[in-house]
Steps between C-alpha positions, in 0.01 A plus 500: 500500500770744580676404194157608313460830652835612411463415194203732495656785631818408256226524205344786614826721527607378110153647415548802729848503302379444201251771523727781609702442185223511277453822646821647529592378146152717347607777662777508385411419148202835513750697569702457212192530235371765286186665597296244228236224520770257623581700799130459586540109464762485731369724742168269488721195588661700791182616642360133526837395651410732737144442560598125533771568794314723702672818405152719450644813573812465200249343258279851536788672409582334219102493415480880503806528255414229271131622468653880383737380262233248364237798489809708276496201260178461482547112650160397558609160588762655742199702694267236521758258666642768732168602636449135564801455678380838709181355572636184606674658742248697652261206513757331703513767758119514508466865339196377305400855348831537314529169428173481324617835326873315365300236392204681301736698313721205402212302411360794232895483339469106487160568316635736255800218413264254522683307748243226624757375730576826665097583557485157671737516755348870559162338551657290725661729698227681554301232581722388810465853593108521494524164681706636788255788546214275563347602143485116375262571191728762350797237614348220334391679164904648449625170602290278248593725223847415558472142480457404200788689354711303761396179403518524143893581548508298794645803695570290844581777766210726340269182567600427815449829617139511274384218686611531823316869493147333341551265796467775755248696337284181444584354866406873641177535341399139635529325131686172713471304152659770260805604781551113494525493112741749480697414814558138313564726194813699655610175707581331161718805350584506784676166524609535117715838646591274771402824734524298920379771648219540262391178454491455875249842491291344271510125629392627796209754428379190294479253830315827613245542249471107558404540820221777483342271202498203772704307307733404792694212358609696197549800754749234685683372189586844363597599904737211509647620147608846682661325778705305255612812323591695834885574581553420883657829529297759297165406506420411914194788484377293162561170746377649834125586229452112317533317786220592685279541206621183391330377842204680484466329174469176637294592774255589260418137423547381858883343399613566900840315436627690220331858638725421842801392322499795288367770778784373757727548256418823391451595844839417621665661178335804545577569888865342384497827233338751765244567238186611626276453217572180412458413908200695498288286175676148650330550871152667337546161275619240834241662698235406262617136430506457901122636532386229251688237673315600807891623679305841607731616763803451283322639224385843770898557583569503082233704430546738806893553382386514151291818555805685695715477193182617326466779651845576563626476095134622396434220265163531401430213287634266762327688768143455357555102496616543851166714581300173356703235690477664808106525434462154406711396839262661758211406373649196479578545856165627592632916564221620293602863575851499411385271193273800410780726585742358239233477199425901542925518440484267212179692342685808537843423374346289261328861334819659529670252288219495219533878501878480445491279206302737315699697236653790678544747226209516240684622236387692187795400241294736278629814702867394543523455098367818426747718713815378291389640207838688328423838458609505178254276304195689639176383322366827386808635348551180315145470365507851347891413340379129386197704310744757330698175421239328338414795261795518377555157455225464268585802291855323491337140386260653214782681350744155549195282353492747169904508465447044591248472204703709223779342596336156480371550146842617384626217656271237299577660170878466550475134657325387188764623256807371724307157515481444134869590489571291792309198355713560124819497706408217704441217213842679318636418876357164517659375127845615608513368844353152380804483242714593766400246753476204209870608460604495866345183549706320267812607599359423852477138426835462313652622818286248677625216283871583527492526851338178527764309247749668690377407820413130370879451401609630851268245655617206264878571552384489871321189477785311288755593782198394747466187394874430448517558878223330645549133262848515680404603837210307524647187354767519760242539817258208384820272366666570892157392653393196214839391637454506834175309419642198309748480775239439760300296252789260508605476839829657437594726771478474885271704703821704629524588131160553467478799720803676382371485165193665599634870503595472186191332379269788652734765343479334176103516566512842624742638166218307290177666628670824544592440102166462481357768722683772281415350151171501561476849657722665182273304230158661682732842521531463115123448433367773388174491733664484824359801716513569828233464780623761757353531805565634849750225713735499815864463361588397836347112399631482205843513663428265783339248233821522306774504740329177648558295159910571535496399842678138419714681268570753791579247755759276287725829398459659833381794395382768690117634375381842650160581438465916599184543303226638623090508422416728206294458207554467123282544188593250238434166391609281810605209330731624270645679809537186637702367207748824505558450885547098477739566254720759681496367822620118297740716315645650840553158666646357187768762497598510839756301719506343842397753762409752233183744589232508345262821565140568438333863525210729346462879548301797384676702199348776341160386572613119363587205671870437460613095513884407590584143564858578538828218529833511596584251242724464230381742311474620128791683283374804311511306131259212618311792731379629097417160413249410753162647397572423130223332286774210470625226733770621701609237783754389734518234755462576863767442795397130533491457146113566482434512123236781349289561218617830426128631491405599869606823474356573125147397641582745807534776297202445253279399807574837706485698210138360440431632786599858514838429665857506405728267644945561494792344685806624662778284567874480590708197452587297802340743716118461419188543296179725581218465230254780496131455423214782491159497491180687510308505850144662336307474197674756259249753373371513158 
């Protein structure tokens, strides 16, 4: 737990940090700007720093300046968001009037841009004002308006705050259903803005609502849900308020086990915190649960100490159900007098309370709307200037409409004579460019054709050398393993024999399907349909997939294999990928010696991923380093003798390329090879 809270207050001074920065840094990035609409940008991002840490007085400061210099440029936008800002602030130190008088005059520069959004969270401001005031229609009417702007762009804090104000209004003008609606409204943006302390708010005025609708077991459940969500620490006034009710809740259905268990608890808690409210509902709450178990004159003591802290902290609410208890206990009792004595208190306070829950301030929003009227943009003067402006307007549209309709008609008559040129020059056009393309196409397709022969010759002076390599190589792997067949077929070496032959028998296999393996992957790279399938795939596989195939291989030369890639994702086709990188890491263990290293990485580069499989091998001299991504068959044999194709690396090249890459090797001899692949990470745009 301790561990937990100071990682709290560690969190909370990074924001506080974080925060003063912002600040600091947009101060001193106004100071350097001209006097334009940019300045008033940055301003607006300073001033709702400021509103956000607290700093009202600052933030008016910068209010006051930002609204003149928007008011110079004529920054609408600029006004409408300062005055909000203005407003916001006054709202928050309860100055209603001037609040209401920020926020009217942003709202009518949000209507003049048209700014839905900006009208909404008006309305809504508003709204939690009227709502605070006691005047719940005008609350609820702002507040509604605001909603559905919120929920269309899923605005979060705006709906939290939307709801959580419709709640109140609706709770304090006795609609229990609708306050219950919205209260499960706000609880659920609530949790998606993972807001404790409001969901706890909410979660709990929900178990409240609950409970006035009778619906105690739901009341329970959501009561149990706050107690879950409390911090040991922070919330003991939240803890020292649900455990009683939680009591009272079962009491309600006569559940004496769980009310005790719950009111003991609550009751020691509460004396434990010195908190005299939460002592003050548990023993109104014990006291009653001991009358109806017939435990009167434990229930009198309760009762009797429960109406001293009454009285003393002037709780009201908690002092009425003590006024009924302590009725219902003497006549109980049979003192008739007193009995008659405490339901004249009860009647009385009970009148008080119904008086106090009436709206306070009746409020005429009518009035306040009227008085912040700018000067200015009196109605009057502007009627008689619109008037003047209309007159001459239409003077200025009749004279327009005759210079629009002369000018139309000479219009038509020249269209008509450029069209029949046009349409002369166009079929002239048409001949010509016809010829033209006839002509371009041949020569087109005699390119076509003597790039093809070309490239056919290429391929069959290729495949000659091909085959020349593979009837020899080939013939020598399957004669090496026919003949260590016939020699088991007849029984003519021992099993000692036997298994040192095998080595050499599985090598012989291995040259043979890696023969094989490359053959077939350069014939399909010669086919003139092979395209690739690219999709989105974690490198990071591929090279565990791969480097576990050489692991034999690894062992037997004692080479050393360091894998240092990492997880990051490619866009190509993932099985020619997985050719290229079989082939390079085979190529680096075939080239190195005994204790050689082998190492395996991938990193960002210019917004590509950027492949090394690097060797400390024997590496390559600068006139084979040209050969090796040749269309031909360039190949030498590997530090065991491991034979090649000559073709790994000529597939490599084609394969990457199909797939946006490039792909190059560095090397130095006896000290080591690094081969260099890159790739795409996205879809390239069209």
């Amino acid at each position: 737990m301790k561990q937990l809270i100071t990682l709290a207050v560690l969190c909370s001074s990074l924001f506080c940090f974080s925060q003063t920065n912002e600040i600091d840094s947009l101060t001193i990035q106004l100071a350097y700007q001209k006097q334009d609409s940019s300045k008033v940008d940055t301003s607006l991002y300073l001033i709702k720093a400021l509103y956000k840490s607290g700093n009202f007085k600052k933030a008016l400061l910068y209010i006051d300046q930002t609204e003149r210099l928007s008011k110079f440029l004529n920054h609408n936008k600029g006004i409408a968001d300062v005055n909000y800002y203005k407003a916001l602030i006054y709202s928050h130190n309860d100055d209603y009037y001037n609040a209401i008088d920020g926020y009217n005059k942003s709202k009518k520069y949000y209507t003049q841009l048209g700014d839905t959004l900006g009208i909404a969270k008006v309305n809504n401001s508003i709204g939690l004002i009227e709502i605070k005031r006691g005047n719940y229609s005008v609350g609820l009417e702002n507040s509604l308006s605001a909603i559905q702007t919120f929920e269309t762009r899923n605005l979060l804090d705006e709906l939290s705050s939307a709801y959580n104000n419709l709640a109140e209004a609706y709770y304090n003008t006795h609609q229990v259903d609708k306050a219950l609606e919205f209260n499960i409204k706000a609880l659920n943006v609530r949790e998606q803005l993972k807001d404790s302390s409001g969901i706890k708010t909410s979660t709990k005025n929900i178990a409240s609502l609950y409970s006035d609708r009778k619906e105690h077991r739901k009341a329970i459940e959501y009561y149990e849900k706050v107690l879950k969500l409390l911090n040991p620490k922070e919330d003991q006034a939240i803890r020292g308020e649900v455990l009683p009710r939680i009591g009272s809740e079962y009491l309600q259905f006569k559940d004496y086990d769980k009310a005790a268990e719950y009111l003991v608890e609550g009751l020691k808690f509460n004396r434990s915190t010195k908190n005299d409210d939460g002592i003050l509902r548990t023993l109104n709450a014990i006291g009653e649960l001991n009358m109806q178990q017939n435990k009167l004159k434990l229930a009198e003591i309760q009762l009797n100490e429960a109406y001293n802290i009454a009285t003393k902290i002037n709780n009201k609410p908690e002092l009425l159900k003590n006024y009924r208890l302590l009725k219902e206990l003497d006549s109980i009792n049979g003192r008739f007098q007193n009995a008659f004595f405490w339901q004249a208190k009860y009647y009385e306070l009970k009148i008080e309370l119904d008086q106090a829950k009436q709206p306070k301030i009746p409020v005429d929003t009518n009035s306040i709307k009227n008085e912040v009227v700018d000067p200015i943009e009196d109605d009057a003067f502007n009627s008689i200037a619109k008037q003047e402006e209309d007159k001459k307007n239409e003077e200025e549209i009749k004279r327009l409409k005759a210079i629009a309709y002369t000018s139309i008609a000479a219009f038509l008559i020249v269209s008509t004579i450029l069209l029949l040129i046009y349409l002369k020059r166009k079929n002239t056009l048409k001949f010509n460019r016809e010829l033209q393309e006839k002509s371009t196409q041949v020569q087109l397709q005699n390119e076509v054709y003597s790039e093809q022969i070309k490239s056919l010759e290429e391929i069959n002076k290729v495949k000659d050398r091909l085959f020349s390599i593979v009837s020899h190589d080939l013939k020598d792997s399957i004669s090496s393993i026919k003949a260590f067949i016939d020699l088991l077929k007849e029984d003519s070496i021992s099993r000692e024999e036997f298994y040192n032959l095998v080595p050499e028998l599985s090598e012989n296999a291995d040259n043979a399907s890696s023969l094989l393996y490359n053959l077939l992957n350069w014939s399909k790279s010669q086919m003139q349909n092979l395209k690739p399938k690219p999709e989105l795939f974690n490198i990071q596989e591929v090279f565990k997939n791969k480097m576990a195939l050489v692991e034999q291989k690894v062992e037997q030369k004692r080479i050393v294999l360091i894998d240092e890639s990492r997880r990051d994702f490619i866009y190509a086709d993932k099985s020619m990928i997985e050719i290229v990188i079989q082939n390079l890491i085979t190529n680096a263990v075939k080239f190195t010696r005994v204790g050689d290293v082998i190492t395996v990485s991938n990193n960002d580069h210019d917004g590509k991923s950027l492949i090394c499989i690097e060797d400390t091998g024997v590496g390559i001299s600068r006139e084979n380093v040209d050969k090796l991504f040749q269309n031909g068959t360039f190949t030498t044999r590997g530090t065991n003798n491991e034979k090649g194709t000559g073709l790994g690396l000529s597939i490599c090249k084609e394969l990457v390329e199909l797939n946006g890459g490039r792909i190059w090797v560095e090397s130095t001899p006896n000290v080591g090879t690094k081969f260099y692949v890159e790739l795409p990470k996205n879809k390239p745009t069209e």
